[in-house]
C-alpha positions in Angstrom: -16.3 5.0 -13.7 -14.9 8.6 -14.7 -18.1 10.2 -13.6 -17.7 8.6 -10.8 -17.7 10.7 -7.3 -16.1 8.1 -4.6 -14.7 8.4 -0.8 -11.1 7.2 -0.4 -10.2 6.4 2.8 -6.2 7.0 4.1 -4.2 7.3 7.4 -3.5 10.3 9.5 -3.8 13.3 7.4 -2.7 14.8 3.8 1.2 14.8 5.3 1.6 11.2 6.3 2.9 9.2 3.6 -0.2 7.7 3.1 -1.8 10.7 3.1 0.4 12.0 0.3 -0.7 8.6 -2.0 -3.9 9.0 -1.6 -3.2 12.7 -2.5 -1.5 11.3 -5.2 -4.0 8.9 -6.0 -7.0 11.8 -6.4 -5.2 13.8 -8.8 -4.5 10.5 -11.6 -7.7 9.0 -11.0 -10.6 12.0 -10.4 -13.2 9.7 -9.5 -11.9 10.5 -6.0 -13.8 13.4 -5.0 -13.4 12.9 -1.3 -10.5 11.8 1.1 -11.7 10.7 4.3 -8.9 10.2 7.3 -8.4 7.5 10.0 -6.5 6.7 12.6 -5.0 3.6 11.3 -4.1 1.3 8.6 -6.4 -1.5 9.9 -9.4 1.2 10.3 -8.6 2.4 6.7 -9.0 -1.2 5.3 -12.4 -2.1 7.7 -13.7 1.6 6.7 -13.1 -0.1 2.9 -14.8 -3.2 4.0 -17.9 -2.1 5.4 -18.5 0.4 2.5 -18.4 3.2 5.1 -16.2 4.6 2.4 -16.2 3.7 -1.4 -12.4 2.7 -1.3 -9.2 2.7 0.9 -5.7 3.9 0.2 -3.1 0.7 1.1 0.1 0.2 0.4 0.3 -3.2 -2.1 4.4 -3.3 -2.0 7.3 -1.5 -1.0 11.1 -1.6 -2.8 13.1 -3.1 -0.1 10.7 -5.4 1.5 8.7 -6.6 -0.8 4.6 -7.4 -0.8 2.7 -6.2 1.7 1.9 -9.1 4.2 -1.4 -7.9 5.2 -2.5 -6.9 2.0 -1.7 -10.6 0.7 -3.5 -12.1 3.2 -7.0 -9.6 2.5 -6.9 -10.5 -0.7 -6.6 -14.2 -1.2 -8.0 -15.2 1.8 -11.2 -17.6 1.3 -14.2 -15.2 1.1 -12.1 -12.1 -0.1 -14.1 -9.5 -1.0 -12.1 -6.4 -2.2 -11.3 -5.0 -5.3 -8.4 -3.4 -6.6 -9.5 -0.2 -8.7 -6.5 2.1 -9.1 -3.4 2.6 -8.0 -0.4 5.1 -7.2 3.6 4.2 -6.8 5.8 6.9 -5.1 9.1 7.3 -3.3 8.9 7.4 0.4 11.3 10.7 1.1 11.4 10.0 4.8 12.6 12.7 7.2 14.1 12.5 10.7 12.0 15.2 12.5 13.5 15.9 15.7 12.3 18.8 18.1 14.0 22.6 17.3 17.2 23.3 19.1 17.7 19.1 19.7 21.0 17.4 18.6 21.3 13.9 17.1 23.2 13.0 20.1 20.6 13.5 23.0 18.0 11.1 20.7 16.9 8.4 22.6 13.7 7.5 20.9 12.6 7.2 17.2 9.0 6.8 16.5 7.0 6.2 13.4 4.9 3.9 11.3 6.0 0.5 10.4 7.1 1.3 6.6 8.5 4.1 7.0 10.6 3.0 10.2 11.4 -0.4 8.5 12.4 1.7 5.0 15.0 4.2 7.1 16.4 1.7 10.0 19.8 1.3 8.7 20.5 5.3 8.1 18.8 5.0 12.1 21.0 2.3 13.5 24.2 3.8 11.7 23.3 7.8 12.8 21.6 6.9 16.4 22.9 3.8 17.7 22.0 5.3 21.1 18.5 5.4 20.3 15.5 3.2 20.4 13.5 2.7 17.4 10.0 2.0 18.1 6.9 1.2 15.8 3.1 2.9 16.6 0.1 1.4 15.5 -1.5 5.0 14.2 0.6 7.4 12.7 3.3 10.1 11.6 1.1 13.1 12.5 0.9 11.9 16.3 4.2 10.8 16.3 5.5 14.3 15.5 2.5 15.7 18.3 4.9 13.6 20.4 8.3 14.9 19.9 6.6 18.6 20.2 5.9 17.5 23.8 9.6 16.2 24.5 12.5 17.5 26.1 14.4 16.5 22.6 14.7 13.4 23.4 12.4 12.2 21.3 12.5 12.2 17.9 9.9 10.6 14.5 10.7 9.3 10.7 7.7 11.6 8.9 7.8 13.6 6.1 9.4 17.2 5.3 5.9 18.4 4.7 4.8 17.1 7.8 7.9 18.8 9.6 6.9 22.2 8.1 3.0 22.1 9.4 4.5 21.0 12.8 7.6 23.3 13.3 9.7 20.8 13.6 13.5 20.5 11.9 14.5 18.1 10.1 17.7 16.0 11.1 17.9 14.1 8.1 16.7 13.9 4.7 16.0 10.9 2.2 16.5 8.8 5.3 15.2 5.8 3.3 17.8 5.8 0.9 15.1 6.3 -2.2 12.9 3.8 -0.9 9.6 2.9 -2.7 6.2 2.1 -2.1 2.9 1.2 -4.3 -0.8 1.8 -3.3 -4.1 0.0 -4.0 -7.3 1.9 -3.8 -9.2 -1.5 -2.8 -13.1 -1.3 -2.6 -15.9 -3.5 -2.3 -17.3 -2.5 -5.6 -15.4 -4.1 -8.5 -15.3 -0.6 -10.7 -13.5 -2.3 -13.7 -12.2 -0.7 -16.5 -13.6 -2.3 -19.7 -10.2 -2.4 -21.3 -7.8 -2.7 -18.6 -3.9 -2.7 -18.8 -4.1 -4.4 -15.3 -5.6 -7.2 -13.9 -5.1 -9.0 -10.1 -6.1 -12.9 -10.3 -6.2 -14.3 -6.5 -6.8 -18.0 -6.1 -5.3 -21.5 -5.0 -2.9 -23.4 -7.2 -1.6 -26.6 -6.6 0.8 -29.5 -8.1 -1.8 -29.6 -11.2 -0.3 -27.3 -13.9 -3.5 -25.0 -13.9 -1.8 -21.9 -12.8 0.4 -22.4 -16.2 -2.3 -22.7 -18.1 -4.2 -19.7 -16.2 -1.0 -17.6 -17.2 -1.4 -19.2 -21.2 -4.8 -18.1 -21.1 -4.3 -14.7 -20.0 -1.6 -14.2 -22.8 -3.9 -15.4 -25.3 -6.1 -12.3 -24.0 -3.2 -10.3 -24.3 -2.0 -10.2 -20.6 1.6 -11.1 -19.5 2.2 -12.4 -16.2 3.9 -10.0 -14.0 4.3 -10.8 -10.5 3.4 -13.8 -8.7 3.0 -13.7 -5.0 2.0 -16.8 -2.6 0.4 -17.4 0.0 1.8 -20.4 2.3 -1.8 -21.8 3.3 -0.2 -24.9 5.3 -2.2 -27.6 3.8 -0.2 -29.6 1.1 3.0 -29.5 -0.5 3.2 -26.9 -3.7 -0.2 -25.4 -2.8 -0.4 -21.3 -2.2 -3.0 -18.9 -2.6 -2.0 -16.5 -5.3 -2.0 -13.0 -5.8 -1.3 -12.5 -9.5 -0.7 -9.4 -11.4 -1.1 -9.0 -15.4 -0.2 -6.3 -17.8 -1.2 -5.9 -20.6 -4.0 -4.8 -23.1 -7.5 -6.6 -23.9 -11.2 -6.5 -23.0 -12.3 -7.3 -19.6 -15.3 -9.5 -21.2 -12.7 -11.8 -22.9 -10.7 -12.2 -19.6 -14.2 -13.0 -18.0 -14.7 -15.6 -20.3 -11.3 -17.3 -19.7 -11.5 -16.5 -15.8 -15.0 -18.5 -16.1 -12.9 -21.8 -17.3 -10.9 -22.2 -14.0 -12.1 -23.2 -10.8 -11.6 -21.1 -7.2 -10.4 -18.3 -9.2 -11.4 -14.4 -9.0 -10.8 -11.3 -10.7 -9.8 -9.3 -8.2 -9.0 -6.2 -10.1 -9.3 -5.0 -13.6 -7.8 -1.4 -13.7 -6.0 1.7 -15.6 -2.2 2.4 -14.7 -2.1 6.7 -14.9 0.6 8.3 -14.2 
């Protein structure tokens, strides 16, 4: 997989927060020779699922709220076909970028993507409770494009980097109070390291004791149990699809092996942490 000379789909540009992961994401992992950009998340993720390029940047979690609904759901869901290959955690660093010569006070709109707003609405409600805060469905790059075009009214959450390629000032900085976020690069091919110290386990666990003897197993390989996210599925009582995440240090033949004992189980990710 070093030698390796993959596509990695992101959002927006190199100065949307995206952008700047999968930035991120190239330099620890050089496979990535190529960053292709798109207009949104959800194009990111079908440009990953149609293998029109060899992975996509996505965020898995974020400090303050927690996993990444979609991402949940495109992994466990029944015929889930990505794989998690490597991945990047970095702080956000929002910015609010407002247009030259504009004053806090005259803000009536904030724009910007959905972590990033979500991340840095309380510093927003506290600083502009004038203003409305609205979420787009691209991202940070065209937000900023529209507070250019304003009369200063207008105003985005983006990044200081973003800001300076713009011309824009920044109103405020760290906005997010030193908020978090971790990104997948998820791909159709399952590029596994041969000795992980990673591993994501999706599947469906009922009232049956098999996901405690999944998590034995995978100690017994040398893996601990480190997160375990559901899935509500809305069938029976104590049933979820799980998204579970290992750490550790083994041989991704062993964990093969024990995978192969359990039923509606799949390795979903068998990967090296770099930082």
């Amino acid at each position: 997989m070093s030698d390796s000379k993959l596509s990695l789909g992101a959002l927006g540009g190199p100065d949307t927060f995206n952008g700047m992961g999968a930035l991120q994401m190239q330099a620890r992992y050089p496979m990535f020779a190529e960053i292709r950009y798109f207009p949104t998340s959800d194009a990111v993720i079908e440009a990953a699922r149609s293998g029109a390029v060899d992975a996509g940047c996505a965020p898995e979690q974020m400090s303050r709220t927690g996993f990444h609904d979609g991402m949940l759901a495109r992994m466990t869901e029944p015929g889930a076909k990505l794989h998690v290959i490597a991945e990047t955690a970095r702080g956000y660093g929002c910015a609010l970028l407002a247009k030259p010569g504009a004053r806090l006070a005259q803000i009536r709109l904030v724009t910007g993507h959905n972590g990033s707003i979500n991340h840095s609405r309380p510093w927003l409600e506290a600083h502009l409770p004038q203003a409305k805060i609205e979420i787009v469905e691209t991202h940070s790059e065209q937000a900023a494009q529209s507070v250019l075009a304003s009369d200063g009214r207008v105003a985005s959450v983006g990044s200081a980097d973003l800001a300076a390629r713009f011309g824009l000032a920044v109103q405020g900085k760290d906005i997010d109070g030193g908020a978090a976020v971790n990104y997948w690069a998820v791909s159709l091919q399952p590029l596994f390291n041969e000795r992980p110290d990673r591993l994501l386990v999706s599947g469906r666990f009922g009232n049956d004791g098999q996901l405690a003897s999944l998590v034995g197993s995978m100690a017994e390989a040398g893996y601990r149990l480190r997160t375990a996210c559901p899935r509500t599925i809305g069938e029976q009582l104590y049933e979820y699809d799980y998204m579970l995440r290992f750490a550790g240090a083994g041989s991704l033949a062993d964990i093969r092996q024990r995978l192969a004992r359990f039923s509606s189980l799949r390795l979903a990710g068998a990967w090296e942490v770099r930082e």
